[in-house]
N, C-alpha and C positions, 0 to 999 in steps of 0.2 A: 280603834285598834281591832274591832270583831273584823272589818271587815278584812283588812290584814292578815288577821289569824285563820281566818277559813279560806283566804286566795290561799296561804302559805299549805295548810289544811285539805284541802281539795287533789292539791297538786299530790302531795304525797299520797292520797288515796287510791288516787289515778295508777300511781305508782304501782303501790301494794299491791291493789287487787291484779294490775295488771302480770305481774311477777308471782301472784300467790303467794306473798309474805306477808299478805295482811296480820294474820296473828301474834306471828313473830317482832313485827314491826312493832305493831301495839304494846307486845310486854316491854320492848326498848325502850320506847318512848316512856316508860312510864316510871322502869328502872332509872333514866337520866333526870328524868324531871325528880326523883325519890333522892340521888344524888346531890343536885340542886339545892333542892329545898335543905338535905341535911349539913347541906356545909357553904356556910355562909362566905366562905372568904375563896371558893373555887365563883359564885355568886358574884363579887363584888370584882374577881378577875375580868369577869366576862365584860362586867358593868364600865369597866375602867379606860375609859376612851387613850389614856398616857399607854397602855400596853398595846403595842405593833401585834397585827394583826397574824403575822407571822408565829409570832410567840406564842398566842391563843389556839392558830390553825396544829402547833408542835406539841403541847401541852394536851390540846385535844388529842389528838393520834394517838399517845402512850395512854389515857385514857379509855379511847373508845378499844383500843388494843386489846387492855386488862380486862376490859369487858367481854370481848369477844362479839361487837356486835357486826351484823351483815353491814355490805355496801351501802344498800338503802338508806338504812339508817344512820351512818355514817356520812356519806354527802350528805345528807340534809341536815345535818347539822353543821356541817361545814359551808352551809349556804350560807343557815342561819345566821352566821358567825360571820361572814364574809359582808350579808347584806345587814349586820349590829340589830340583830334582829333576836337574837337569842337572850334577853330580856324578856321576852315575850314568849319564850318556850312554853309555861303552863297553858297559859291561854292558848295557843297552836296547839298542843297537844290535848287538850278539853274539844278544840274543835275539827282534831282530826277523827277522836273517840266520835261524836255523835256523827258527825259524816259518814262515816262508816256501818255503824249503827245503821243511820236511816237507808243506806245504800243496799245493805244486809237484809234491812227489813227485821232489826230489831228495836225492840223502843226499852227503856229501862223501867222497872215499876218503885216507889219506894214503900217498902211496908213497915210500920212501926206498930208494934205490939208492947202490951206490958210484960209479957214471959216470952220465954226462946219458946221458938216453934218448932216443932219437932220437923221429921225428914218426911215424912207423910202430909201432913198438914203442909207445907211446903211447896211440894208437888201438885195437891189438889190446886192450889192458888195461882202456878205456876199455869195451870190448864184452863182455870176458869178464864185467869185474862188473855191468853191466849187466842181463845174462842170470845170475847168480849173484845180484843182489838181486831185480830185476825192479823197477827203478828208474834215473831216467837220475843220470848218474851224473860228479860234478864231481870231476877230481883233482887232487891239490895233490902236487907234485913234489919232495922232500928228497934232498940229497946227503948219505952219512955217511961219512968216512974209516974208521971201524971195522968196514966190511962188507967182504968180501974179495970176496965178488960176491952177485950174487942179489935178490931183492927182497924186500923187505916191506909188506906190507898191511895199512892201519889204517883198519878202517869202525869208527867207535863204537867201541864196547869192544872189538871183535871184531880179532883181529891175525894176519892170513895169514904164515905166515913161511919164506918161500921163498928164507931166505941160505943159499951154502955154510956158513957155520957153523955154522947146524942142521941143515943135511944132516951134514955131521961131527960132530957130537955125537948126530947118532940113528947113525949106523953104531957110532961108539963104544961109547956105551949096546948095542946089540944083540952088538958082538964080545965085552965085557963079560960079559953075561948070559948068553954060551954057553959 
């Protein structure tokens, strides 16, 4: 299915950026997909191969209507729908977000702390990896009770891990080893 959700993903990037609705695109996508998930039985419509296609294509409209959402977004969801492919909406819309991202030349960071970080501390972090990918740089903010302080840094696979707990397990390991 990835490979599916990134042809479907692509196209509409293609789209967006060509148009300059990239942003606006992205909030839609993300309102439908929030839609979606909160109502299971608009879900199991989409799902329900006995409902004519027509009916789905009519239900949508007064939907996508109340939303107000652009053309863009709009056909492609009526693709979606057309090619029973709207099942798959999350997953297309997760691989239109990173497409896009990487096309922007943004990469996302994940930071987990044991306290809120203030707006300053924030900002510094926000510069340091920055300058450490040499890309701008979106952070998404996690609290964890099982950190006694410190941070940690999740780009991609890559995991900076700057908790006191790993500081105390490397002095460990090193009083250990001597």
């Amino acid at each position: 299915m990835a490979v599916i959700a990134n042809r479907y993903a692509k196209a509409l990037v293609d789209v967006s950026l060509k148009l300059g609705q990239q942003e606006r695109v992205g909030k839609e996508l993300n309102r439908f997909e929030e839609l979606l998930s909160q109502n299971k039985e608009l879900s199991s419509f989409y799902a329900n191969p006995a409902i004519p296609l027509a009916k789905k294509r009519d239900a949508t409209s007064e939907i996508l209507a109340k939303l107000g959402f652009c053309n863009t977004t709009s056909n492609f969801i009526f693709i979606l729908i057309d090619k029973h492919r709207i099942n798959y909406f999350p997953e297309i819309r997760r691989a239109f977000q990173q497409e896009m991202n990487e096309r922007l030349g943004i990469i996302q960071a994940e930071i987990t702390t044991a306290f809120e970080v203030d707006h300053e501390t924030k900002k510094r972090l926000e510069e340091k990896l920055a300058g450490l990918t040499g890309k701008k740089v979106f952070l998404k903010f996690n609290l964890s009770s099982a950190l006694i302080g410190g941070v940690i840094t999740r780009i991609g696979d890559t995991i900076y891990d700057g908790s006191i707990r790993q500081q105390l397990e490397l002095i460990r390991a090193r009083l250990s080893s001597d």
